[in-house]
N, C-alpha and C positions, 0 to 999 in steps of 0.2 A: 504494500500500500504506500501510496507518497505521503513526506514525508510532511508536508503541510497538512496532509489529511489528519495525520497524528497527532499533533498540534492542537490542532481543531479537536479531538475526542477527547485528550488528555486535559487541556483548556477546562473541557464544560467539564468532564468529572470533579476536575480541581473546583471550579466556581459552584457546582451541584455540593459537593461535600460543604462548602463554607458556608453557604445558606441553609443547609439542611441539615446539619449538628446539629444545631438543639432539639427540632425535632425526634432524629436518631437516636438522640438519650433518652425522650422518655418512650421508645418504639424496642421491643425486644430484638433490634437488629444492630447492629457494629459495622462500622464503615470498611471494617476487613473483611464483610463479606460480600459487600459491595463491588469492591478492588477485585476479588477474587472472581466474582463474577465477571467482571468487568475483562477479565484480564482471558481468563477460560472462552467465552465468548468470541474472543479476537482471532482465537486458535483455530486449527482445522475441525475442533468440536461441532465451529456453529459456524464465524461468516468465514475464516478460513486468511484473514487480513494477515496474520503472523504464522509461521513454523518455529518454533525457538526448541530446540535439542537438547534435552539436559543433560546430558554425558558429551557431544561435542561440545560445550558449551559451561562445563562444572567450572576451572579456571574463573571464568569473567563471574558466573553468579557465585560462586564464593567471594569475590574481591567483594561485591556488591550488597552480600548477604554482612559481608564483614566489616562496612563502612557500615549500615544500618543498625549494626547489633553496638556498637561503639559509642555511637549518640545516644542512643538508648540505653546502656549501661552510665554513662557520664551524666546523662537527666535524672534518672535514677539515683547515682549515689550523690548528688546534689540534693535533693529531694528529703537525704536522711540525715536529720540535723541531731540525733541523740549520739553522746560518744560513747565509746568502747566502751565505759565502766555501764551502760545502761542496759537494764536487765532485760531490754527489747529485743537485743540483739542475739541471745537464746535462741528465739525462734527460726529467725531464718537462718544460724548457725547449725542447728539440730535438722533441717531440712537439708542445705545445701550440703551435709555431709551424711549426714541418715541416711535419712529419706530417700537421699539420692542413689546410695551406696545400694540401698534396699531394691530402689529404682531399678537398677542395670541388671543385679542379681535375677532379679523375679522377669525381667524382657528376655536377659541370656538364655536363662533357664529352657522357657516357654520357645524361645526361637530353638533350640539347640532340640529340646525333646518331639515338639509338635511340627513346625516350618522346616525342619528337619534342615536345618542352617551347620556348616560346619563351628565349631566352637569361637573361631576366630572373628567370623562372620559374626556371631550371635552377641559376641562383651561386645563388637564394634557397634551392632543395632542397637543397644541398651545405651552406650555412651552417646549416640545419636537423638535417641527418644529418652534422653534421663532432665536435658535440663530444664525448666520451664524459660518463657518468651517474657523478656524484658519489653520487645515492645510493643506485641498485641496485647498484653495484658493491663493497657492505664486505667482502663475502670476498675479496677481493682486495687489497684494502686494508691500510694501515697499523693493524695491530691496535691499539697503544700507541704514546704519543710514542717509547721505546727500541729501538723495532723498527729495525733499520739493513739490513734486506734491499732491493734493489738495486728487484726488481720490483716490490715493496710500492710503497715510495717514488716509484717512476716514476710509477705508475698513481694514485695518490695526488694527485701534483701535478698530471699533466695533467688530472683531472679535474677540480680545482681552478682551474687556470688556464686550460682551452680550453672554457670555459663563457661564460666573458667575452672571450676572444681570439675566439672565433667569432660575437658581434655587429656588428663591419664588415663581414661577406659576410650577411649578412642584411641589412644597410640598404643594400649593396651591392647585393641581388637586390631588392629593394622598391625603390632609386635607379633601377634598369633597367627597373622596370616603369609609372616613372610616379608611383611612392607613398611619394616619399620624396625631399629636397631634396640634389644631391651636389654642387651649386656649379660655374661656370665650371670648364671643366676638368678637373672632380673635386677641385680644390681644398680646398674644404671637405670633403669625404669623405677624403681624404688627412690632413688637418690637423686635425680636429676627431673626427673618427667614429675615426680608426684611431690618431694618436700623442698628442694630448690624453686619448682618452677611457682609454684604455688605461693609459697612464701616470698620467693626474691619477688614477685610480681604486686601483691601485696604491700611487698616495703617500697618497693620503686613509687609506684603509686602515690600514696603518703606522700611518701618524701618531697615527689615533686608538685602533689597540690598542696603542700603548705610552705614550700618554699615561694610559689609562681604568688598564692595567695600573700604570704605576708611582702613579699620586694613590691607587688602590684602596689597593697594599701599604704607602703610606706613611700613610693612615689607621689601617690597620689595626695596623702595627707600630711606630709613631708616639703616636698617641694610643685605640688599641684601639676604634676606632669603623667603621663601614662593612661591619659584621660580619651573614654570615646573606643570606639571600635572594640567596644566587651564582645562580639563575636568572633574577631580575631584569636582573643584569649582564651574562650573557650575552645574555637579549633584546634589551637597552639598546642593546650592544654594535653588535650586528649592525641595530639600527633605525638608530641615528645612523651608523651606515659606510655603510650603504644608502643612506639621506634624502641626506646631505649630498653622497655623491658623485653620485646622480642631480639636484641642485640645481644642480652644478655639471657637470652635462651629462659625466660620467664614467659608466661603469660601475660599476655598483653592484655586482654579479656576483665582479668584483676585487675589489673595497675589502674587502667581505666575507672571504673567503678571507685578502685580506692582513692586516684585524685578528686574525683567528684566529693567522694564523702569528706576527704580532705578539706580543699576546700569549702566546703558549707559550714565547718567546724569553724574554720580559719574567723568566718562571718558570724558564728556564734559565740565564741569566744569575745569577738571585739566589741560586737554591741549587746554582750550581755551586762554592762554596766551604764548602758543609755536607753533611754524610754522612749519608743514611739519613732523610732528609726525608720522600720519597714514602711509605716501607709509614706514616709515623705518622700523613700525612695520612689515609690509607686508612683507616687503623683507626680514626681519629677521625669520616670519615663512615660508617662504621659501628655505631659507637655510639649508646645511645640517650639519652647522658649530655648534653645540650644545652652544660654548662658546657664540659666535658671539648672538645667541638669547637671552641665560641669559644676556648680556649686553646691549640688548635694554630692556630686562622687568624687569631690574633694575634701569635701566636711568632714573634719575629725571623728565626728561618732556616725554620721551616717554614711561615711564612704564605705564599709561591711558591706550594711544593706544591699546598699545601691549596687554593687558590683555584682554580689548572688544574685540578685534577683534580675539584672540585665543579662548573666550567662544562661540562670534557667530560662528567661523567656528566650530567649533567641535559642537554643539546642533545643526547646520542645518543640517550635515551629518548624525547624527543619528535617528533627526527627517526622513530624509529620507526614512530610515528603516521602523521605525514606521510606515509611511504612506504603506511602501510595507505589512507592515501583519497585519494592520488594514484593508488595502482594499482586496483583497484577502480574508481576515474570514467575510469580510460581503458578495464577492461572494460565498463562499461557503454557508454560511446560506438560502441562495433564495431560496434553494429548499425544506424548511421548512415551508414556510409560507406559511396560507391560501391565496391565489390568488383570491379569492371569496370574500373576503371579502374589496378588493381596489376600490375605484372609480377611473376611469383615470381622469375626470374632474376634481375631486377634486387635482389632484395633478397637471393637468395645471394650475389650476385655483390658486395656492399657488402657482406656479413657476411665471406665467404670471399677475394675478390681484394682488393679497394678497400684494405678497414682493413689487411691484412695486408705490401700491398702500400707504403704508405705509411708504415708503422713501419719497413720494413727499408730503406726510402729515408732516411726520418728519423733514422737511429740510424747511420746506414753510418762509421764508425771512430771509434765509441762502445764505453765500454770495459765495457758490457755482452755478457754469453754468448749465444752463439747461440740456447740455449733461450729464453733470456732474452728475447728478443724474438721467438721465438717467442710466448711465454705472453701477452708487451704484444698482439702481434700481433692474438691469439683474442679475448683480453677487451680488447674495444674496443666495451662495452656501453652500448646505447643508448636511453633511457628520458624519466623527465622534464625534464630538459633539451631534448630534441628537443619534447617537448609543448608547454613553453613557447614555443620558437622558432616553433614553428605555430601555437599558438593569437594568438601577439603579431604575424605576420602576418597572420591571417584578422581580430583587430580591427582591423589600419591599413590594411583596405582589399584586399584580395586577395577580390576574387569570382568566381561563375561555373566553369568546366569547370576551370581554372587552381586552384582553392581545393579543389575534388572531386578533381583528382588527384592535389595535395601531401597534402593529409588523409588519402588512402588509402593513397598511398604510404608518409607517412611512421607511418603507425601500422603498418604492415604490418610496418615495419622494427621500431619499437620492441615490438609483440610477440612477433614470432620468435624477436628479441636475448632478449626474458625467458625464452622459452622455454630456447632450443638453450645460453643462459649457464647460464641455471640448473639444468640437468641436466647441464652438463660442471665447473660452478664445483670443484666437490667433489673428484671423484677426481683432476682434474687440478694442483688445488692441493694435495692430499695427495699425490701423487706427486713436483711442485717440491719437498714439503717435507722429501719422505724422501731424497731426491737428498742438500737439503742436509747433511744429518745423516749421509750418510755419512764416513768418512775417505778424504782424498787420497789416490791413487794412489801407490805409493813411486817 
């Protein structure tokens, strides 16, 4: 199709989605099913406008899958303003390492006995379909750094941190298969793949959102310079936590994430000694007074503010994007994949036993409510994260009947999750939310 015509489709969807958000919220449907549809349609499904090939093609949508999972990991740990010492962070600790753990086991398993998957194949599926989606998941998500809801914040951080906890059982199921180095003994895999890469990614992270944070505020409030282009900084941000921890053979995935949470700390720390900081930054990026901003995000107590909250708005809006032509390129791939080779139970049975079953292992005298892990339970939504993990196996070598029915399977999985999430996201989180807002019981 020419390329003006594209333009033109892309155009209205973008313009259809900004007018029709609010709607969408209170509508049991998500603009990821939208895109999906949008994107599947294009295919040789229906009008036939695109062919897009997911195995000649894994390379570019992994880059693609992995630019979107980044923003979306960095809005995320922006978003989580409690520090390490807070007892919130249990939860999605207990998840992204449980739960997960449990995750991969109970997929392997189930591939290796039933789908009759070689073993290697089988840890590689589970590290595929283990993490939950940073960025189809924001309705569930931590709306604002002040949100102090329990489930918010769980979901939040596991998505944040089992993105990157879930890359040793992927080089774990590529080690088993021959396509991937694990060292005498596992050695190496133990030592470099799972407590270096993890950790050094993590302290990279840190390191460099609280340094980027405090030199920014000390510019700014210092000598009134550094001022303007917070979207820079945020890209900046997230380029140098990326680059330097994959340099240094860490997870990049982490580092990300941990500059975000970095950073927001950086912003609470400093104006937890000044009142009434936040709405003036707000009103300052709302203004169309240019000076009037520079003189909040040089203002001693509310240049914090002002800096958080001009990196999260500008990353949520692009992340936006992202989510438009990450979902959309996984509609158009469907009509590439063998079909034949999907079991439908298998992918209830991960939507409905697997995730459900592995929260309630993972949380077990956790001082989270019963519902409460309920709700973690259901949304345990799976998108482009899983893309990435597929497409970064099918470039390191995974071919043949093996490559045909991770691909199938696991798109299988990650469409449904759009589906069956995005038609229950809604009334079920309006219902958590009316719970809370009742008063106690006398």
């Amino acid at each position: 199709m020419d390329i003006a015509a594209w333009f033109a489709i892309v155009g209205l969807l973008l313009f259809a989605m900004a007018i029709g958000d609010t709607l969408l919220a209170r509508l049991p449907l998500s603009t990821s099913m939208l895109y999906l549809a949008a994107g599947a349609a294009s295919s040789p499904l229906w009008l036939g406008w695109t062919a897009l090939d997911l195995r000649p093609n894994a390379a570019s949508l992994q880059l693609l899958a992995e630019v979107v999972v980044l923003l979306s990991l960095f809005t995320g740990g922006l978003k989580l303003s409690a520090g390490l010492s807070d007892g919130r962070w249990r939860l999605p600790l207990r998840l992204a390492v449980g739960s997960m753990v449990l995750t991969v086991l109970f997929v392997a398993t189930i591939a290796w006995l039933v789908l009759d998957l070689p073993i290697g194949a089988a840890v590689l599926l589970g590290g595929i379909l283990a993490p939950t989606d940073p960025v189809l998941a924001s309705e569930v998500q931590v709306a604002e750094p002040g949100d102090r809801d329990r489930l918010r914040f769980a979901l939040t951080g596991e998505a944040g941190l089992n993105d990157g906890t879930a890359f040793p059982f992927v080089l774990l199921g590529l080690g088993l298969l021959g396509l991937h180095d694990l060292g005498p003994s596992s050695w190496r895999f133990f030592a470099l793949d799972v407590l270096w890469a993890s950790l050094g990614g993590l302290g990279i992270g840190a390191l460099l959102g609280t340094l980027v944070g405090e030199l920014v505020l000390y510019l700014r409030r210092r000598h009134r310079e550094a001022v303007g282009l917070d979207n820079f900084l945020a890209l900046g941000l997230i380029g140098m936590a990326y680059g330097t921890a994959q340099l240094a053979h860490t997870y990049g995935f982490l580092a990300v994430f941990a500059a975000g949470v970095a950073l927001r700390r950086i912003e609470q720390q400093a104006t937890a000694k000044a009142v009434g900081t936040s709405p003036a930054a707000e009103a300052a990026l709302a203004s169309d007074d240019r000076s009037h901003a520079d003189r909040v995000a040089t203002h001693p107590s509310r240049a914090p503010a002002f800096m958080a909250h001009a990196v999260l708005s500008f990353n949520s809006q692009i992340e936006r994007i992202g989510e438009v032509a990450a979902v959309i390129v996984i509609g158009m791939v469907l009509w590439s994949l063998e079909w034949r080779h999907v079991s439908w139970l298998f992918v209830v049975t991960m939507l409905v036993v697997v995730r459900p079953l592995s929260v309630l292992l993972g949380l077990l005298g956790s001082r989270s409510s019963w519902s409460q892990r309920a709700l973690i339970g259901w949304f345990g939504i799976r998108g482009i994260g899983s893309l990435f993990y597929l497409a970064y196996a099918l470039s390191h070598g995974v071919r043949g009947r093996i490559a045909d029915e991770l691909a199938a399977i696991v798109m299988s999985v990650v469409c449904t999750s759009i589906v069956v999430h995005g038609i229950s996201v809604t009334p079920m989180m309006a219902a958590y939310e009316r719970r809370k807002r009742r008063p106690p019981r006398p």
